[in-house]
SELOGU-606361 format. One line per field, with one value per atom (N, C-alpha, C): residue in one letter; atom name; y, x, z. Coordinates in Angstrom, 3 decimals. Layout:
aa: [A/...]
at: [CA/...]
north: [Y/...]
east: [X/...]
up: [Z/...]
end
This chain:
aa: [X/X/X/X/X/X/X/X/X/X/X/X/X/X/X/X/X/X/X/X/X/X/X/X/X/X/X/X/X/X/X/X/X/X/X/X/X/X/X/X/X/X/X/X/X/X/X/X/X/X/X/X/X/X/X/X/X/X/X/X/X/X/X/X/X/X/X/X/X/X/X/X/X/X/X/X/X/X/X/X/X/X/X/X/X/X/X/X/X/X/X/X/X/X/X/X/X/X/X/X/X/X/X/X/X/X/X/X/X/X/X/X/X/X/X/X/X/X/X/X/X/X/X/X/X/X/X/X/X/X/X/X/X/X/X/X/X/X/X/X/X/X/X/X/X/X/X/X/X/X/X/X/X/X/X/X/X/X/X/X/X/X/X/X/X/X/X/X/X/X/X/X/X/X/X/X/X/X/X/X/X/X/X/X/X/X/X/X/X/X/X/X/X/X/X/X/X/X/X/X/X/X/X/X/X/X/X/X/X/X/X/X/X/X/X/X/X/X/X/X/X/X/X/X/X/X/X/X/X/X/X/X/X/X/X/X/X/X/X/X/X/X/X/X/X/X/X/X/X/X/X/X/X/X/X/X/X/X/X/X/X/X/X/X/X/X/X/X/X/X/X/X/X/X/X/X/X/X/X/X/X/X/X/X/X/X/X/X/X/X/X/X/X/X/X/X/X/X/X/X/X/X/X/X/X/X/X/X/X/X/X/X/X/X/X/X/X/X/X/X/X/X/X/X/X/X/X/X/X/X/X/X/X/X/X/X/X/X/X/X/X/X/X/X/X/X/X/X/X/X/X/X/X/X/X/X/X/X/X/X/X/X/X/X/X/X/X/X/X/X/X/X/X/X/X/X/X/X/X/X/X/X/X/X/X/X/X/X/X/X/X/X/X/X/X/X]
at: [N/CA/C/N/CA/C/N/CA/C/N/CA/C/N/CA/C/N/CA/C/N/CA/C/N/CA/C/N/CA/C/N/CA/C/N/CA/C/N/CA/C/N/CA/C/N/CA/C/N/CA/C/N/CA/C/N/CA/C/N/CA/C/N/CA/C/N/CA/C/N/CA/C/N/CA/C/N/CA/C/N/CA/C/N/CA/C/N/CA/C/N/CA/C/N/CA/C/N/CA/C/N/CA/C/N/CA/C/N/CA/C/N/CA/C/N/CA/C/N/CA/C/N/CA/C/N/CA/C/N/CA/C/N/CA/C/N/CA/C/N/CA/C/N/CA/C/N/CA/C/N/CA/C/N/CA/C/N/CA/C/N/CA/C/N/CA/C/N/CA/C/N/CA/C/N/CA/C/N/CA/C/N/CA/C/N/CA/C/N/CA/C/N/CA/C/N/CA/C/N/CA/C/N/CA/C/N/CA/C/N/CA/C/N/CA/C/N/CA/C/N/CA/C/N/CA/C/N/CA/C/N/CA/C/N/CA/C/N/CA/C/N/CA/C/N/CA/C/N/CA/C/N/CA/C/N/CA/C/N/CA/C/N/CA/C/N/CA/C/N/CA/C/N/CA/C/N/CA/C/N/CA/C/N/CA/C/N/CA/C/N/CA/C/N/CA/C/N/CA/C/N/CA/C/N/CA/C/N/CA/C/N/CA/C/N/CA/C/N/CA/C/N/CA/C/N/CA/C/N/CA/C/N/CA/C/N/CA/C/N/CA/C/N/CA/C/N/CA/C/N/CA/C/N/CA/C/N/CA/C/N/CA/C/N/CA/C/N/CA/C/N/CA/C/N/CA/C/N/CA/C/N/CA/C/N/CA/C/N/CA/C/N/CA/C/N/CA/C/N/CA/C/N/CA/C/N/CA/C/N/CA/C/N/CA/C/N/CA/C/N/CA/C/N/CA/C/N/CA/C/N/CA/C/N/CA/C/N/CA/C/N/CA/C/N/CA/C/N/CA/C/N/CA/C/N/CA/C/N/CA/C]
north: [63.448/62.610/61.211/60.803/59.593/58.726/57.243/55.889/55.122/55.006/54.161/52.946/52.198/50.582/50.128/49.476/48.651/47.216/46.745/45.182/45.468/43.743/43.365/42.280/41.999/40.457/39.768/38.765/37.527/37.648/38.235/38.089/38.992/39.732/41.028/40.843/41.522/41.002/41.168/40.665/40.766/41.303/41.730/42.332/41.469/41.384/39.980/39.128/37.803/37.332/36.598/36.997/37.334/36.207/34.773/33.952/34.533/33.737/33.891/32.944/33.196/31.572/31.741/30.334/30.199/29.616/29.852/29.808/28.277/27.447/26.071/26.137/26.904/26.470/26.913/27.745/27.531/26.764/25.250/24.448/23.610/22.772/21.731/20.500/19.419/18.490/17.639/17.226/16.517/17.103/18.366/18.517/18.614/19.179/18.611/17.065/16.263/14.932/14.290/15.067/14.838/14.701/16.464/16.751/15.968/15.725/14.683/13.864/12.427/11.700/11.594/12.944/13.137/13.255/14.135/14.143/13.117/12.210/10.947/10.450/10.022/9.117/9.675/11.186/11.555/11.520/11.301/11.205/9.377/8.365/7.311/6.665/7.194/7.234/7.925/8.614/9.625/8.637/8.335/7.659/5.861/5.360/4.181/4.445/5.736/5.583/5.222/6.321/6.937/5.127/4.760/3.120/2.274/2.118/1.191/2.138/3.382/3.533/3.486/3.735/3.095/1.177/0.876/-0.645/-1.206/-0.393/-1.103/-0.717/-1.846/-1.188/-0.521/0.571/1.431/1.081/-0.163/-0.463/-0.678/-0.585/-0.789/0.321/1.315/2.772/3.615/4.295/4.999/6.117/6.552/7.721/6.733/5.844/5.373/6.220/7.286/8.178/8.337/7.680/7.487/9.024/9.743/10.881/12.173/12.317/12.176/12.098/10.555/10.472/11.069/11.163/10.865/12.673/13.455/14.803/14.777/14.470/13.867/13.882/12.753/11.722/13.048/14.048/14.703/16.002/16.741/17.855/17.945/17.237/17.070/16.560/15.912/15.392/14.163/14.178/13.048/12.547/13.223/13.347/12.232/12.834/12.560/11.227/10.556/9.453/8.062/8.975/7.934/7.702/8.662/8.651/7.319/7.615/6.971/5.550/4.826/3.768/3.261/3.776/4.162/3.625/4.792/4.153/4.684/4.572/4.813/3.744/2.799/1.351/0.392/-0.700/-0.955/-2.598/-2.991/-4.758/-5.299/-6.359/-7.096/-8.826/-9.197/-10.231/-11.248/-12.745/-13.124/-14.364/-15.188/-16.467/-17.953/-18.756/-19.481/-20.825/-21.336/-22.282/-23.753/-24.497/-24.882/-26.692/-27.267/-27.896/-29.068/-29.817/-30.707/-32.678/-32.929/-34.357/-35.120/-35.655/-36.789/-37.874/-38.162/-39.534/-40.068/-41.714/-42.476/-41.869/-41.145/-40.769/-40.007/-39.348/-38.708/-39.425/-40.887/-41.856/-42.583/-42.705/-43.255/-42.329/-40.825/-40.301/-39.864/-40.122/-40.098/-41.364/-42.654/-43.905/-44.068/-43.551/-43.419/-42.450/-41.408/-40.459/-41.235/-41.802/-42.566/-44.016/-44.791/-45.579/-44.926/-43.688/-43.103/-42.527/-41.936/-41.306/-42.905/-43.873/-44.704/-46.413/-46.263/-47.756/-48.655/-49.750/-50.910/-50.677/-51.042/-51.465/-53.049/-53.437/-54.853/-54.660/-53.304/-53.599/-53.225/-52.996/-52.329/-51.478/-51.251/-50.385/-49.072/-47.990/-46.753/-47.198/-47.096/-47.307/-48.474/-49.443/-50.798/-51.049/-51.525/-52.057/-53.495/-53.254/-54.609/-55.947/-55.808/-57.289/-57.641/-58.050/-58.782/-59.170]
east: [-0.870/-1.506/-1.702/-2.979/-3.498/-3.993/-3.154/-3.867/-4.881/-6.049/-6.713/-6.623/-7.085/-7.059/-8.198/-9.052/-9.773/-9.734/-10.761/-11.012/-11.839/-11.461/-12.227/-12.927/-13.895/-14.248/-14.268/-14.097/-14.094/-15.222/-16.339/-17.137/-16.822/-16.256/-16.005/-14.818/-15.848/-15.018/-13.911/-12.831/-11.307/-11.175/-10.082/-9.685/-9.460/-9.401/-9.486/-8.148/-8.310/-6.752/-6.204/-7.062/-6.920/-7.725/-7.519/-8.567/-8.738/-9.992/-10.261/-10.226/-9.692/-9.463/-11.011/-11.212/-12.373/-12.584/-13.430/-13.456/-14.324/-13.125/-14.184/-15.044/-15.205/-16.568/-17.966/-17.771/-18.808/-19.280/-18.740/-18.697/-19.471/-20.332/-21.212/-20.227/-20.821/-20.259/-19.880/-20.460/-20.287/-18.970/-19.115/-17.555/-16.157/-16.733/-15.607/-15.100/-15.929/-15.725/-14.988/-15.809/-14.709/-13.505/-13.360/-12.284/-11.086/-11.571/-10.555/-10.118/-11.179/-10.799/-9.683/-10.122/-9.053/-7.847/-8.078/-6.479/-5.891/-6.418/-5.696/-5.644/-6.282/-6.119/-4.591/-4.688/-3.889/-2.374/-2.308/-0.687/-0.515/-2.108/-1.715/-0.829/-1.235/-0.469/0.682/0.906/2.196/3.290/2.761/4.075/4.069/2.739/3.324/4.289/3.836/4.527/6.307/6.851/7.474/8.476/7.314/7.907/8.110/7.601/7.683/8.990/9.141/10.157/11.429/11.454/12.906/12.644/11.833/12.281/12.370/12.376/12.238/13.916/14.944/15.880/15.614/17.432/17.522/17.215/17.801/17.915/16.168/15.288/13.714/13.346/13.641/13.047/13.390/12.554/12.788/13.350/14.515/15.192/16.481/16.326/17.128/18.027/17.175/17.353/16.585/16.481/15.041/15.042/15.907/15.639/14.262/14.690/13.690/12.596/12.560/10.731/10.245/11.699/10.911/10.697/11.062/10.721/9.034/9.145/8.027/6.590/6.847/6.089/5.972/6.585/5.887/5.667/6.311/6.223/4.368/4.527/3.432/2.386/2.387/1.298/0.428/-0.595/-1.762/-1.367/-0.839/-0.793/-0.020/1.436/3.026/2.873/1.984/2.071/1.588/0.451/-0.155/0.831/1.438/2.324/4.005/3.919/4.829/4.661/3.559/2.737/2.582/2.185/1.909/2.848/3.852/5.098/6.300/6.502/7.688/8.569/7.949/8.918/9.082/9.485/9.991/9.365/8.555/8.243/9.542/9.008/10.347/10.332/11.281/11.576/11.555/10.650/10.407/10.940/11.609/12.088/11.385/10.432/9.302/10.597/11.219/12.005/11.032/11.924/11.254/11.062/9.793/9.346/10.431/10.729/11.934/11.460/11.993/11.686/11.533/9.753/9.942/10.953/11.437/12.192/11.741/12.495/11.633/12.151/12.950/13.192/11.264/10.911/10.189/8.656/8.930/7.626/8.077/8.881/9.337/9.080/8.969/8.707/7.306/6.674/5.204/4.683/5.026/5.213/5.304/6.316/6.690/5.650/5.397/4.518/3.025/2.867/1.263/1.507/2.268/2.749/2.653/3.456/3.098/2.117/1.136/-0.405/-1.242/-0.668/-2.530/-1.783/-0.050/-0.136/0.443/0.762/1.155/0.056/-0.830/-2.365/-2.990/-2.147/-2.633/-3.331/-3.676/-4.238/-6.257/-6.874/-8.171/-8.642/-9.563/-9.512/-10.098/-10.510/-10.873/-12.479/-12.843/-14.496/-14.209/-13.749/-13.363/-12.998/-13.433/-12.732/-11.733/-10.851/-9.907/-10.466/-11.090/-11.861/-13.315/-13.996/-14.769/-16.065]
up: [15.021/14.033/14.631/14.675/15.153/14.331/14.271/13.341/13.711/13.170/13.991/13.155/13.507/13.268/13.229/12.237/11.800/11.312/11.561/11.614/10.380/9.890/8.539/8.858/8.788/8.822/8.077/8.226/7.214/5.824/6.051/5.348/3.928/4.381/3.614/1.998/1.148/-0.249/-0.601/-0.892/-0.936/-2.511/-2.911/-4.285/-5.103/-6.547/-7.193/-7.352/-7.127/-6.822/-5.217/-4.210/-2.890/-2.345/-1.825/-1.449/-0.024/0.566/1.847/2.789/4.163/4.747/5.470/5.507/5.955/7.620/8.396/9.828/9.442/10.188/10.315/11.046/11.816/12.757/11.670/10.860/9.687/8.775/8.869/7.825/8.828/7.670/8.539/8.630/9.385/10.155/9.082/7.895/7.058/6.623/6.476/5.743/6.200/7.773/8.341/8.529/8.973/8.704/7.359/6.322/4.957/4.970/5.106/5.433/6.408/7.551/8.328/7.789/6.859/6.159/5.113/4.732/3.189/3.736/4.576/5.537/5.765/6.237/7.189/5.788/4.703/3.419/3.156/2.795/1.910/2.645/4.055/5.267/5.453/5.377/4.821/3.890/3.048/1.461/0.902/1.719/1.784/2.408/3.823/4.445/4.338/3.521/2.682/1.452/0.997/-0.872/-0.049/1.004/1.532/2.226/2.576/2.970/2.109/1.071/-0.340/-0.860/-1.153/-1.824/-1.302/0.446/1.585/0.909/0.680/0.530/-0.840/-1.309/-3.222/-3.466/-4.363/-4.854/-5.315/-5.452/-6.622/-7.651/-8.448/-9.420/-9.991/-8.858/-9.697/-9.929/-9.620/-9.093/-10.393/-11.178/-12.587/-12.242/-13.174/-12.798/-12.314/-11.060/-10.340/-9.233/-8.894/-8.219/-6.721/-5.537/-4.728/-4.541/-4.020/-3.620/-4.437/-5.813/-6.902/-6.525/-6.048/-5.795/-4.609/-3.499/-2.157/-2.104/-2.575/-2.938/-3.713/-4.629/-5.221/-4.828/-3.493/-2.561/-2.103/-1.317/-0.400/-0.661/-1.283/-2.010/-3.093/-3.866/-4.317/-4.338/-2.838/-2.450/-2.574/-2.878/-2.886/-4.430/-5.148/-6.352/-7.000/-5.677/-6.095/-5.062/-4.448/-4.086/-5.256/-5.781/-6.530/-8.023/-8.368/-9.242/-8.863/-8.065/-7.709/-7.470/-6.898/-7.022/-8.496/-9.587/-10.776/-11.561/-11.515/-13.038/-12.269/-10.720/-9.755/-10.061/-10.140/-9.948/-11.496/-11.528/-12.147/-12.247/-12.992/-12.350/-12.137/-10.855/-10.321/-12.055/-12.395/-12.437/-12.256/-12.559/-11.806/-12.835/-12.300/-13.265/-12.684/-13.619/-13.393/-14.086/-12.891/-12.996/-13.759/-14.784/-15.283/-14.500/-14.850/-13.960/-13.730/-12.323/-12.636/-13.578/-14.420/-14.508/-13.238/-13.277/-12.574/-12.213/-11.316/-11.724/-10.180/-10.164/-9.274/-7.740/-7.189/-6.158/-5.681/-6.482/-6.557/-6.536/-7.007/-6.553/-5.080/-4.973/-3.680/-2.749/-2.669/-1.473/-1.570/-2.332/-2.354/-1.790/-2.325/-1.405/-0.362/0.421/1.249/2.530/1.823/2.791/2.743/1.689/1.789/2.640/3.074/3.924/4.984/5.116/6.618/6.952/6.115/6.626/6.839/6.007/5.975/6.189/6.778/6.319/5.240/5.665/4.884/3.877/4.439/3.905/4.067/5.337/5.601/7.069/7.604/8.275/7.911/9.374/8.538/7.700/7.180/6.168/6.958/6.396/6.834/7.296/8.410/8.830/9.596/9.284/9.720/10.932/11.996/13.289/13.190/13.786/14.238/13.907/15.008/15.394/14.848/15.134/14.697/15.881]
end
């Protein structure tokens, strides 16, 4: 009893359920080009999310779990980057110290620095030569 062996080609209709991989050399140039792009966008954005979330505290990070995300970030992809960008973090805090009272220390070194850019002011004026 003898098996023989047959080839399928690519072209040939698969059973329902069953995708087909496709031979890039059949795809026009545009789409491969796409394609590259999306690639490099989508490993861009992967190993920034991947760098923002090594540098953001725990304490900003929802869940407060990094591991969480950094599964997230790569497991799910283009997806799980933008998500994480999104509502990953936590706004930082930012305390808008309130303005200090003038006081005269504070006219004196303004005084002081306009003395040193321009002068007493007894000598010529701006345009002005020395002499005469």
């Amino acid at each position: 009893m003898e098996l023989e062996l047959t080839t399928v080609p690519l072209t040939a209709s698969a059973p329902a359920g069953f995708v087909h991989a496709v031979d890039p050399s059949t795809l026009p140039t545009g789409a491969l080009i796409a394609i590259g792009v999306l690639a490099v966008a989508q490993l861009a954005l992967t190993v920034t999310a991947l760098v923002v979330l090594a540098r953001t505290p725990r304490e900003r990070v929802v869940f407060g779990r990094k591991w969480v995300w950094a599964l997230i970030i790569v497991f799910v992809n283009l997806v799980g980057a933008v998500v994480f960008f999104a509502v990953g973090r936590t706004p930082t805090k930012v305390t808008d110290p309130a303005p200090a009272a003038a006081d005269a220390s504070d006219d004196d070194t303004v005084a002081r620095t306009i003395r040193s850019l321009y002068g007493d002011g007894d000598g010529p004026g701006p345009g002005e030569s020395g002499g005469r």
